[in-house]
C-alpha positions as CSV (number, residue, x, y, z in Angstrom):
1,X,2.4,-19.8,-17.2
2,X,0.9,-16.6,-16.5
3,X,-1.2,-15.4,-13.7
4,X,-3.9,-12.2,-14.1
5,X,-6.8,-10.9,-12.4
6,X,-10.5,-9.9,-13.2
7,X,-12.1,-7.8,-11.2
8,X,-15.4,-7.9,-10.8
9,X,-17.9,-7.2,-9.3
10,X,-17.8,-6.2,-5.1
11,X,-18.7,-9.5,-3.1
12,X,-19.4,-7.4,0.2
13,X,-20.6,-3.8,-1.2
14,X,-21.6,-1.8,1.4
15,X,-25.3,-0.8,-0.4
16,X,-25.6,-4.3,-0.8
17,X,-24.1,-6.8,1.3
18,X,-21.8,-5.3,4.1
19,X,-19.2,-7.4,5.7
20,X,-17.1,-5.8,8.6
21,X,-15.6,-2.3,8.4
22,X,-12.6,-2.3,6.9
23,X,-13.0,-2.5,3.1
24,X,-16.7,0.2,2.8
25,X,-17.0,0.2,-1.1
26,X,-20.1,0.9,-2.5
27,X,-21.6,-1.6,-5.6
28,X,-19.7,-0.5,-9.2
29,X,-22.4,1.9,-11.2
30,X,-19.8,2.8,-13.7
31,X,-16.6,1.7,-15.2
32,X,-14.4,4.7,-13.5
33,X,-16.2,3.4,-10.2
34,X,-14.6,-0.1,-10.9
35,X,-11.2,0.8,-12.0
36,X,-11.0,3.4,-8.7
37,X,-11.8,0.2,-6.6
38,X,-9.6,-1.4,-8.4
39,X,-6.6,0.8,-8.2
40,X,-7.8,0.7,-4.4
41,X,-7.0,-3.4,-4.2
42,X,-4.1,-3.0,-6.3
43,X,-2.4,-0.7,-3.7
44,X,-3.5,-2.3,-0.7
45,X,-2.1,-5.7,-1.4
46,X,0.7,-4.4,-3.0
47,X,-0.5,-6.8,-6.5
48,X,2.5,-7.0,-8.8
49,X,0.3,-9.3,-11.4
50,X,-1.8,-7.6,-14.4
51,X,-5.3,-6.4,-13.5
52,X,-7.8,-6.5,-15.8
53,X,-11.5,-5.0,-15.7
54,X,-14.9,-7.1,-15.8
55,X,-17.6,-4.7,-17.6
56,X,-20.0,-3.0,-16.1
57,X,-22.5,-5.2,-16.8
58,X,-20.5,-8.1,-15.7
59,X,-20.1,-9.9,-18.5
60,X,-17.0,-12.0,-17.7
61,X,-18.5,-12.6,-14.0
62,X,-21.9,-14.3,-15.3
63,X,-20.0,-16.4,-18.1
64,X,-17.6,-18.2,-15.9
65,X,-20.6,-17.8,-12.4
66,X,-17.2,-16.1,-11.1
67,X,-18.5,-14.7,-8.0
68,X,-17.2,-14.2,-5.7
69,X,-13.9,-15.7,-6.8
70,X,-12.5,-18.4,-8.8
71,X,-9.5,-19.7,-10.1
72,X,-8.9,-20.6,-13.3
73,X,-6.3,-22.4,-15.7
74,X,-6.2,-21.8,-19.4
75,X,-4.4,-24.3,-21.9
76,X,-2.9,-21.9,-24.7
77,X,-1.6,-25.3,-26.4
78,X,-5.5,-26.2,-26.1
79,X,-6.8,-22.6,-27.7
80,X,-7.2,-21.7,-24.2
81,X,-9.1,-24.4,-23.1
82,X,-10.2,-24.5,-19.8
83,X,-8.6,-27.1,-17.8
84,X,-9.2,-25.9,-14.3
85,X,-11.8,-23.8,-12.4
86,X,-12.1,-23.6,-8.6
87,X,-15.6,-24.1,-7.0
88,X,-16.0,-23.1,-3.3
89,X,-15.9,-25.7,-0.7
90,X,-18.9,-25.3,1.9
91,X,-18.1,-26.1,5.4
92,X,-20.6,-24.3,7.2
93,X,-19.4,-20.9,4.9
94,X,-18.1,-20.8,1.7
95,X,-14.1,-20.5,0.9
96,X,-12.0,-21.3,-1.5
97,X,-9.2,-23.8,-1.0
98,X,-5.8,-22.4,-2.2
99,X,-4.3,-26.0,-1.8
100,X,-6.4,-26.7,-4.9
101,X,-5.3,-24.3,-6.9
102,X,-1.6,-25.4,-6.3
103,X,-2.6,-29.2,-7.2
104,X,-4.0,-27.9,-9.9
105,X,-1.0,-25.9,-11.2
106,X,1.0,-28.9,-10.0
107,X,-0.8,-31.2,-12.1
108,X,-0.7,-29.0,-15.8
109,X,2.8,-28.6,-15.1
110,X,3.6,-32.4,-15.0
């Protein structure tokens, strides 16, 4: 099992949606734009795991209705089936549950 990221696009842009002061990133209008904010999250938390790009017209994101974040578990002995994908719990606000992402690592391991 291996773990990756996609990122896409900003959930809390500042020309868009603006949550709070401490991350002020602007919405992605190019490619360099991404990777720079990228880079910027990769450095911040420190990320040891491979980072990958969504495109610039956010390809990957509207496929797999990513946004903000997901998690997801491929089966390579499937052909990369899907056999997981997080949906957001809404309790008032939406957040994701990292318990379920651990049952459901839990459970393909079994």
């Amino acid at each position: 099992m291996f773990f990756l990221t996609i990122y896409i696009k900003e959930a809390h842009a500042v020309d868009e949606w603006k949550l709070g002061n401490r991350i002020c990133i602007k919405q992605h209008k190019t490619i360099e734009e991404r990777k720079s904010a990228a880079l910027q999250m990769i450095n911040d938390l420190k990320l040891e795991i491979p980072t990958f790009l969504d495109t610039i017209d956010n390809s990957f994101e509207e496929l797999f209705c990513i946004w903000p974040e997901r998690y997801i578990i491929l089966d390579p002995k499937k052909g990369n089936e899907i056999v997981f994908i997080s949906a957001p719990e809404t309790v008032g606000v939406t957040v994701h549950q990292p318990y379920h992402l651990e049952e459901a690592i839990k459970n393909y391991l079994q």
